[in-house]
GULORO-36438 format. One record per atom (N, C-alpha, C, O): residue in one letter; x, y, z negated. Coordinates in steps of 0.2 Angstrom, whole numbers, padded with zeros to 4 digits, always signed. Example, Ala and Ser with C-alpha at 12.3 -4.5 7.8 and 13.67 -1.06 7.14 Angstrom:
! GULORO-36438
A+0066-0028-0039
A+0062-0022-0039
A+0066-0016-0039
A+0071-0017-0042
S+0064-0011-0035
S+0068-0005-0036
S+0064+0000-0039
S+0067+0006-0040
END
This chain:
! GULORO-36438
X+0004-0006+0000
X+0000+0000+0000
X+0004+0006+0000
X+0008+0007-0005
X+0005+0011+0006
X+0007+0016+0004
X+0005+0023+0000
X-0001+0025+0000
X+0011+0027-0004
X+0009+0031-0007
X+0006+0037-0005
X+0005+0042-0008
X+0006+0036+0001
X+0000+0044+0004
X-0008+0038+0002
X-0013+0041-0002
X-0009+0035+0003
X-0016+0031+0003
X-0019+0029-0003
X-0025+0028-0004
X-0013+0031-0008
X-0013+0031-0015
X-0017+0037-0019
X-0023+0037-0021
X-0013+0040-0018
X-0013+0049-0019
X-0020+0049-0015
X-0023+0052-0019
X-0024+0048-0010
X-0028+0050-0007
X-0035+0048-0010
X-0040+0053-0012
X-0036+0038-0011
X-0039+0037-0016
X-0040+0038-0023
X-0044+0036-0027
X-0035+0041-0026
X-0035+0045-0035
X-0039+0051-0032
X-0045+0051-0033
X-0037+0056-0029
X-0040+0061-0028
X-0049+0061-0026
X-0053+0064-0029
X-0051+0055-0019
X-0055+0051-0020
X-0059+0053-0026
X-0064+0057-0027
X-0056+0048-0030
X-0061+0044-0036
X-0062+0050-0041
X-0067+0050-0045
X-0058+0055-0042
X-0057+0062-0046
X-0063+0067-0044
X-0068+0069-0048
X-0063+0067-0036
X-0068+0072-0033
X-0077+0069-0037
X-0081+0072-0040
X-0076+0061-0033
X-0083+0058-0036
X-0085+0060-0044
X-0089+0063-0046
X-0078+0056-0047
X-0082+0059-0052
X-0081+0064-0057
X-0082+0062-0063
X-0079+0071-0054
X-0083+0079-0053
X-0089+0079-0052
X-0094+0082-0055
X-0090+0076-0045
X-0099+0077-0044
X-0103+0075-0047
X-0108+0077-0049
X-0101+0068-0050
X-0107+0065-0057
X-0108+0070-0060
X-0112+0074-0059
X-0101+0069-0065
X-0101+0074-0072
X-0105+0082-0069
X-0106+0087-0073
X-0105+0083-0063
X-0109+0091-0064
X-0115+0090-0063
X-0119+0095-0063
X-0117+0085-0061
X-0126+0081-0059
X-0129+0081-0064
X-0134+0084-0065
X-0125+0078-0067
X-0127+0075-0074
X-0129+0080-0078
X-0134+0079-0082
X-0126+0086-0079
X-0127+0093-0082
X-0132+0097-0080
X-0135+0101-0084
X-0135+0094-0072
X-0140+0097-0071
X-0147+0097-0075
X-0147+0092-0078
X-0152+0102-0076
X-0157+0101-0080
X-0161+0096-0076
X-0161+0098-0070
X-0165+0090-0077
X-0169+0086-0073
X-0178+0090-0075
X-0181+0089-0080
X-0179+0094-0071
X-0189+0095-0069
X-0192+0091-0069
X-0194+0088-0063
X-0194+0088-0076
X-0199+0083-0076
X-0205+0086-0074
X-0208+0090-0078
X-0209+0083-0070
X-0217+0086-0070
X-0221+0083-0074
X-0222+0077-0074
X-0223+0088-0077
X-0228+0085-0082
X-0233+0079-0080
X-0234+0076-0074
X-0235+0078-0085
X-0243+0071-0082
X-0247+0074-0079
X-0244+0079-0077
X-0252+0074-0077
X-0261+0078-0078
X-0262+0076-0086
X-0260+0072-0090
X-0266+0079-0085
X-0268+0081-0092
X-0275+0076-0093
X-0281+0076-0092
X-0271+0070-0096
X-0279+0065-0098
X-0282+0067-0102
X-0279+0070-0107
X-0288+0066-0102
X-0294+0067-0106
X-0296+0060-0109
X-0298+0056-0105
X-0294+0059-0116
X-0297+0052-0120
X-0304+0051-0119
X-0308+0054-0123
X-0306+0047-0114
X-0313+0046-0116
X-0316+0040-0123
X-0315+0034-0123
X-0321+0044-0127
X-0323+0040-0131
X-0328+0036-0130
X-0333+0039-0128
X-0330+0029-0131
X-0333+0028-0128
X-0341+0028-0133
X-0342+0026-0139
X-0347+0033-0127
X-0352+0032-0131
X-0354+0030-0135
X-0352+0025-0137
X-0359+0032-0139
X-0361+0025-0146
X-0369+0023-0142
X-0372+0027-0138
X-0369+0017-0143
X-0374+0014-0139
X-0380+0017-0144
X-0380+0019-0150
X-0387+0018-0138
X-0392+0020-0141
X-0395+0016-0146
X-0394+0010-0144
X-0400+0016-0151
X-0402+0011-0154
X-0410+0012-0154
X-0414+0016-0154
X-0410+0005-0152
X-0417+0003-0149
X-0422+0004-0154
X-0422-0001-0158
X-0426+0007-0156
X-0431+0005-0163
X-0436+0000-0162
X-0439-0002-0167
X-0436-0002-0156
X-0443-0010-0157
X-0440-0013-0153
X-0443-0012-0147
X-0433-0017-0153
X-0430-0022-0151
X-0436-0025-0145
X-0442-0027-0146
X-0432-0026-0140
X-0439-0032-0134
X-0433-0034-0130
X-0428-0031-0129
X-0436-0040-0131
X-0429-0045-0125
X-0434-0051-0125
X-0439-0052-0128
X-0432-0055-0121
X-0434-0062-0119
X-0426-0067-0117
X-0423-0065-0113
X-0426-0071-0119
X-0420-0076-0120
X-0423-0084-0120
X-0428-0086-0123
X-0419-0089-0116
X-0423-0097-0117
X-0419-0100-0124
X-0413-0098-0126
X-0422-0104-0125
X-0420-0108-0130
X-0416-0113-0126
X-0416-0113-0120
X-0413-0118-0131
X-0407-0124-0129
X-0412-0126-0123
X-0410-0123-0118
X-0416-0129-0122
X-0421-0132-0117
X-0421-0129-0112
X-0421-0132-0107
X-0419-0122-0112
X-0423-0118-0103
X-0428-0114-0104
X-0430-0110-0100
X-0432-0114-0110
X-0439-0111-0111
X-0438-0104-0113
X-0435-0103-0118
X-0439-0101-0111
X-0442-0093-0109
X-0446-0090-0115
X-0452-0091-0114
X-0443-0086-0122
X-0446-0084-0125
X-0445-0076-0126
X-0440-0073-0125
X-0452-0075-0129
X-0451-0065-0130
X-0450-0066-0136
X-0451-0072-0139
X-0448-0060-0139
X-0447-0057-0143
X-0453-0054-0148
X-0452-0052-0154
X-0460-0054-0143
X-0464-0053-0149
X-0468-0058-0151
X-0473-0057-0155
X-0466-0066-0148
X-0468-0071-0152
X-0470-0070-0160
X-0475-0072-0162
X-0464-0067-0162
X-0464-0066-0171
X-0466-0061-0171
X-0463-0058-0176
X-0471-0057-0169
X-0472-0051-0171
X-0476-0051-0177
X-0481-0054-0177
X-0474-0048-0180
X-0479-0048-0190
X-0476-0052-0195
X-0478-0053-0201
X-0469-0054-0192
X-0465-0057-0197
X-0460-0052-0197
X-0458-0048-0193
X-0457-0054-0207
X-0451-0051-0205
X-0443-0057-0203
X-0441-0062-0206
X-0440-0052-0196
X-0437-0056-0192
X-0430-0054-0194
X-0427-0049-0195
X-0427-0059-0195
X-0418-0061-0196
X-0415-0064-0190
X-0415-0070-0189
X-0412-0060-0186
X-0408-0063-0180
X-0400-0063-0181
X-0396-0058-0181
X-0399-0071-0181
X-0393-0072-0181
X-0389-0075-0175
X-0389-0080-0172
X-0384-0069-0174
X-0383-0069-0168
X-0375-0074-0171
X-0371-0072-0175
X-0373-0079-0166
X-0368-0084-0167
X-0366-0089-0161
X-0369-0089-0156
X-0360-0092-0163
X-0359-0099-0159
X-0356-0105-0160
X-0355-0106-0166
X-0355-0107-0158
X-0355-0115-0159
X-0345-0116-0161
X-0343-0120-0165
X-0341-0111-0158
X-0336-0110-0160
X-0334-0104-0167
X-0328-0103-0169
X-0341-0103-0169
X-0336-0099-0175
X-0337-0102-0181
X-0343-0105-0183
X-0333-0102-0184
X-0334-0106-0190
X-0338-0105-0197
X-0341-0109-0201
X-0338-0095-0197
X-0343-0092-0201
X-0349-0095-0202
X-0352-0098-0207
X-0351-0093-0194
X-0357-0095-0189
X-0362-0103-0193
X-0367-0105-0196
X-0356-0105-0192
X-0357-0115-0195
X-0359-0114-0200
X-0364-0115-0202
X-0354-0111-0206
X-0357-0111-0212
X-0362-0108-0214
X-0365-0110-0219
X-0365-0104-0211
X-0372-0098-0212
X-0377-0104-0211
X-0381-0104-0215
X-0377-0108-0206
X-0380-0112-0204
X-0386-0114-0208
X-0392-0113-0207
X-0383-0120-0214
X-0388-0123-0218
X-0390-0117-0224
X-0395-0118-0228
X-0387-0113-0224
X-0391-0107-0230
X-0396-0103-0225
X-0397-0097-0227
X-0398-0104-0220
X-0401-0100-0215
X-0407-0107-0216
X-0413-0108-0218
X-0405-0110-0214
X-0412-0116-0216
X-0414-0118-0221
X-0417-0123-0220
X-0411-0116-0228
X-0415-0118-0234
X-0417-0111-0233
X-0422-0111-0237
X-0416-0105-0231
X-0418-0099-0233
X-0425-0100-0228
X-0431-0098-0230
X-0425-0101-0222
X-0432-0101-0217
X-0437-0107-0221
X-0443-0106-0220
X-0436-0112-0226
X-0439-0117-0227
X-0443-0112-0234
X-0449-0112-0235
X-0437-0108-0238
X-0442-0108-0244
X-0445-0100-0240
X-0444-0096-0245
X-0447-0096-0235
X-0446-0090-0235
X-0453-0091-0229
X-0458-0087-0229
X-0451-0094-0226
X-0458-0094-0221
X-0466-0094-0221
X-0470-0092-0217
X-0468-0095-0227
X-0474-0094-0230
X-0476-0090-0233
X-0481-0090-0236
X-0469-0084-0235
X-0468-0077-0234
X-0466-0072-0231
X-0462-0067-0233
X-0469-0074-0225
X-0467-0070-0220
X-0462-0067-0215
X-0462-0062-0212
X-0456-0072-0216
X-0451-0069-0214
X-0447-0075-0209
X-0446-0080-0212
X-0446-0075-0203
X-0442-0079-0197
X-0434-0079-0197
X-0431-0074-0195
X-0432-0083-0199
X-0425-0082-0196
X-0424-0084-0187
X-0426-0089-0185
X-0422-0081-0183
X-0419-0084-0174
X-0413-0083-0172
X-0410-0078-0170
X-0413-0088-0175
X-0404-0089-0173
X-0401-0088-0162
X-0401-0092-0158
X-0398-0081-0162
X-0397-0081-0157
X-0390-0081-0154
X-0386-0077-0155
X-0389-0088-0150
X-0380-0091-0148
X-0377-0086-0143
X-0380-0084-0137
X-0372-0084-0144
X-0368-0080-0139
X-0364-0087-0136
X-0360-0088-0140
X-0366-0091-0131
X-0364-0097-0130
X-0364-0101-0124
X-0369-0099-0121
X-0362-0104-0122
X-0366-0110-0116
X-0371-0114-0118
X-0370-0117-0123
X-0377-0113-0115
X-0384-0118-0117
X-0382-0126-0119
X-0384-0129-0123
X-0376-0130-0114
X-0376-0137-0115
X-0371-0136-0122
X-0373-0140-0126
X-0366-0133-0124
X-0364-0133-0129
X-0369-0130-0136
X-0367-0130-0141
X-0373-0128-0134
X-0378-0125-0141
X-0383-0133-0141
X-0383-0137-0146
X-0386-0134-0136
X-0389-0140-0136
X-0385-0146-0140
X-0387-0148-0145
X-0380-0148-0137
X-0377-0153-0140
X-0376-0150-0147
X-0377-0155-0150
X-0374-0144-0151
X-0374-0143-0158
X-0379-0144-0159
X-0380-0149-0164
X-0384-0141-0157
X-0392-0143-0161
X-0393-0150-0162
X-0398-0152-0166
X-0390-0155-0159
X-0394-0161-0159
X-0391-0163-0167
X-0395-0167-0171
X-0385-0161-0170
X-0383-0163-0177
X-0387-0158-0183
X-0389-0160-0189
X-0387-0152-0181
X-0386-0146-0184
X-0394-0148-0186
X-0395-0150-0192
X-0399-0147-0183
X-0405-0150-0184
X-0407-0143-0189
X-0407-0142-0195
X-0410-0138-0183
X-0412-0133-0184
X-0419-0132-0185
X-0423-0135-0182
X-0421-0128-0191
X-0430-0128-0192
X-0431-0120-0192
X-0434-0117-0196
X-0427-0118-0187
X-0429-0112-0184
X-0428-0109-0178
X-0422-0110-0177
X-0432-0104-0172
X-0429-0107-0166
X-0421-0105-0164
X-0418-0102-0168
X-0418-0106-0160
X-0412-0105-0158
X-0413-0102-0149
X-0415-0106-0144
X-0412-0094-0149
X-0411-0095-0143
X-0403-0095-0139
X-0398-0097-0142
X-0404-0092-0130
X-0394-0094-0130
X-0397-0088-0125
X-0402-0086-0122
X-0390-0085-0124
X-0388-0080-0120
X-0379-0079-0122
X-0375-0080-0127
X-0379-0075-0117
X-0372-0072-0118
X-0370-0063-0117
X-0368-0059-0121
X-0371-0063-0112
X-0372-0055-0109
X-0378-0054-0113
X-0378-0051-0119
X-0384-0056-0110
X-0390-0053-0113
X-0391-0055-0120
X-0396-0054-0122
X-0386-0058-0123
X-0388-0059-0131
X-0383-0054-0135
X-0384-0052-0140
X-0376-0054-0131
X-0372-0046-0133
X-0378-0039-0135
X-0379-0034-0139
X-0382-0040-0128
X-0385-0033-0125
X-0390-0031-0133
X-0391-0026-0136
X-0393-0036-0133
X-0397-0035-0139
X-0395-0035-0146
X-0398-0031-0150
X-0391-0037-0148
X-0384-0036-0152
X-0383-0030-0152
X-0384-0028-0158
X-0380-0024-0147
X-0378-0019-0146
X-0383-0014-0146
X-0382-0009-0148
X-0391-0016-0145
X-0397-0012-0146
X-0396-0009-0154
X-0398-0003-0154
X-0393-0013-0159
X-0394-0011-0165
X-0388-0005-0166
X-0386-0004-0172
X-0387-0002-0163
X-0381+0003-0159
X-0375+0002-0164
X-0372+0007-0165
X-0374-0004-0166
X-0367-0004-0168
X-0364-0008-0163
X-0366-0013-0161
X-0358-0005-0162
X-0353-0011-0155
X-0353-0018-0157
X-0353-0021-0162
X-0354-0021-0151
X-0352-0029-0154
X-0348-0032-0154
X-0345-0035-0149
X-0345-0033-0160
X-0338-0035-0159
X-0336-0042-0161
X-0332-0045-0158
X-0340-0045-0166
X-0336-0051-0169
X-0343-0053-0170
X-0348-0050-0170
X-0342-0061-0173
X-0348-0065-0173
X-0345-0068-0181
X-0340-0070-0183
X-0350-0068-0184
X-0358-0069-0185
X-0359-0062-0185
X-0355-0058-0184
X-0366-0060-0184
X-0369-0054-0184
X-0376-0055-0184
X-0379-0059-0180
X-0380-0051-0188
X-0387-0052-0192
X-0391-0043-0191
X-0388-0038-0193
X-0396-0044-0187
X-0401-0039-0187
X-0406-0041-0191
X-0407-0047-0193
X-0410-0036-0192
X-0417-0036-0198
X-0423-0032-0195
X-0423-0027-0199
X-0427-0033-0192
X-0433-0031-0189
X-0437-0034-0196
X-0437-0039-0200
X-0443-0026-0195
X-0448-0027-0201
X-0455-0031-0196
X-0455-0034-0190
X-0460-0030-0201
X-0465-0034-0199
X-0468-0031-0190
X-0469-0033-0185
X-0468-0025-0193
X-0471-0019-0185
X-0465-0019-0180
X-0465-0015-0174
X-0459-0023-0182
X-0455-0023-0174
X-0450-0017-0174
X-0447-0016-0169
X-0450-0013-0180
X-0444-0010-0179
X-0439-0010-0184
X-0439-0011-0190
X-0433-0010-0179
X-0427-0010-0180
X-0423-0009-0188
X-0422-0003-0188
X-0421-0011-0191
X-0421-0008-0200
X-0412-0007-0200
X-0409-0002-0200
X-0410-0013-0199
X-0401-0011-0201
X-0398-0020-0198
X-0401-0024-0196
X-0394-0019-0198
X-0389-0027-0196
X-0380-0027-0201
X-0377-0022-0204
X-0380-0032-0200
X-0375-0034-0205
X-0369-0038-0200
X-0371-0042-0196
X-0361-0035-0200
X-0357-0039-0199
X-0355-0043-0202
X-0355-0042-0208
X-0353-0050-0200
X-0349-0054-0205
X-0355-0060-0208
X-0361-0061-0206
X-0352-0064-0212
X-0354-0071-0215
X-0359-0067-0221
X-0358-0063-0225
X-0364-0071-0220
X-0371-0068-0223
X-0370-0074-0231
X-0369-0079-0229
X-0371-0073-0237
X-0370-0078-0240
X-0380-0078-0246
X-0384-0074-0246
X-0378-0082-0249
X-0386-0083-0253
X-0388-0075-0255
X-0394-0073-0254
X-0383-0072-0260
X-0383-0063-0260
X-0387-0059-0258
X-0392-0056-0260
X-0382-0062-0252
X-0386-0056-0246
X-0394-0060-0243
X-0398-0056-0240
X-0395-0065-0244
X-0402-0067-0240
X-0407-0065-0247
X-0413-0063-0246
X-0405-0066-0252
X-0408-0064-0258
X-0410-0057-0259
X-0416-0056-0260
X-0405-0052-0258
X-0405-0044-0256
X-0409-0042-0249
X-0410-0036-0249
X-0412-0047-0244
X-0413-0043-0240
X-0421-0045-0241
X-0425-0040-0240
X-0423-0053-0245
X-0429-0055-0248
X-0432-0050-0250
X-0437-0048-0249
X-0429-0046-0253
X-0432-0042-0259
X-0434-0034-0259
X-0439-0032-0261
X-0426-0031-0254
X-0430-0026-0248
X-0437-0027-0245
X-0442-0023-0246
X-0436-0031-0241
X-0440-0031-0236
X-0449-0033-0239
X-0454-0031-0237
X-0448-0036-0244
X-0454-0038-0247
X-0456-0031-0252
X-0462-0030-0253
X-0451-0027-0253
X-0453-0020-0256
X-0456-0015-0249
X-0460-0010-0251
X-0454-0017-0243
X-0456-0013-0238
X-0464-0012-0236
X-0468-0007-0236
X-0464-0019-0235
X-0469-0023-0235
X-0477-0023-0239
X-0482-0025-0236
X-0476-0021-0245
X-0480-0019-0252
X-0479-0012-0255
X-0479-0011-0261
X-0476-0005-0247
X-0475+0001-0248
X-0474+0001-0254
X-0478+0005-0256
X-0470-0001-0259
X-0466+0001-0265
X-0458+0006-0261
X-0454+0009-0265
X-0457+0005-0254
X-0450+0008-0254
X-0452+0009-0245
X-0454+0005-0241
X-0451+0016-0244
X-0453+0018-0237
X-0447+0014-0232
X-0443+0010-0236
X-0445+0015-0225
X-0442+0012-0219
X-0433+0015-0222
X-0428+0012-0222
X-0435+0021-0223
X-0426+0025-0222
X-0427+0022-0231
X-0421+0022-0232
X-0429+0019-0238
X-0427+0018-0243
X-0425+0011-0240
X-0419+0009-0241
X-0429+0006-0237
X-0427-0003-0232
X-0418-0001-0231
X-0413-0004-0234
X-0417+0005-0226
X-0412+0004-0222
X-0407+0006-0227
X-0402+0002-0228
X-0407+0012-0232
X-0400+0013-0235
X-0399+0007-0241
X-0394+0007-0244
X-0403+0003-0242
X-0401-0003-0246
X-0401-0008-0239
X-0398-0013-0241
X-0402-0009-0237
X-0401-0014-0230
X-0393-0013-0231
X-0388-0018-0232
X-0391-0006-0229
X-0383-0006-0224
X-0379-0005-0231
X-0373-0004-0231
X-0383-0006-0237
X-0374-0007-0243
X-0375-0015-0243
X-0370-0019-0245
X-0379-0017-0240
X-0375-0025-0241
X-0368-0026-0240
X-0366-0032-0241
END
């Protein structure tokens, strides 16, 4: 290698890196974002006379104001949650001793119909069970709290309108506390808005 070729590429590699290092000093013009706007999302409106129509495990096509004149317990559930399972049999000793006072439980599955059917066949429900998924969110979401987790429990009075709903596993407590509202409702000892602010401290 000769020493002119030398000398040529050190100078070379000096010149290069002059140009970085004064690049590099330069200020970089970031452009801003656009200016996002967080959208919140809505609060869902709340339906005050709950109407849907939903089939049971079979295919059979039921409304909602079948039960009308009762007070209605809608639990909304599925076959994969474990809460959901254990609510189960305190939902039918509570429909068994409760039904000739006036009160329904309808157990509603966010589920596949053949996977609800094959649970019913063990679970040996004595009260109805309907299925949906989307449209059993949607009525879930009626009660305008989001729907987010299962178990989930609304409380419709005897005239069909909407009182309050409960997230989470419902235990003897609370089916005992909602008996007792709701039967005060019922026997005008305590108007709709006294129902609902003892409803939602459950």
């Amino acid at each position: 290698m000769s020493k002119a070729f030398l000398i040529f590429s050190c100078a070379l590699l000096a010149l290069m890196a002059g140009a970085l290092f004064y690049a590099a000093r330069i200020p970089v013009q970031n452009t801003p974002p656009a200016t996002s706007q967080t959208i919140t999302p809505a609060a869902m409106p709340v339906e005050s006379h709950p109407t849907f129509s939903l089939p049971d495990e079979n295919g059979v096509v039921h409304d909602f104001s079948e039960w009308q004149g009762k007070n209605r317990i809608l639990n909304f559930w599925a076959t994969w949650c474990a809460p959901c399972r254990r609510e189960i049999p305190i939902l039918k000793a509570f429909q068994e001793e409760q039904s000739g006072n006036g009160f329904q439980v309808i157990g509603i599955a966010v589920d596949f119909p053949e996977e609800v059917s094959r649970y019913a066949e063990s679970a040996e429900f004595n009260y109805p069970i309907l299925v949906g998924q989307e449209q059993a969110m949607a009525v879930a979401e009626s009660s305008g709290i989001q729907f987010m987790a299962l178990p989930f429990t609304m409380f419709v009075a005897t005239d069909g309108e909407y009182l309050s709903a409960y997230l989470g596993e419902l235990h003897q407590e609370h089916l005992d506390k909602i008996v007792d509202v709701m039967t005060r409702l019922d026997r005008a000892e305590i108007d709709k808005d006294g129902a609902r602010a003892e409803l939602d401290a459950l």
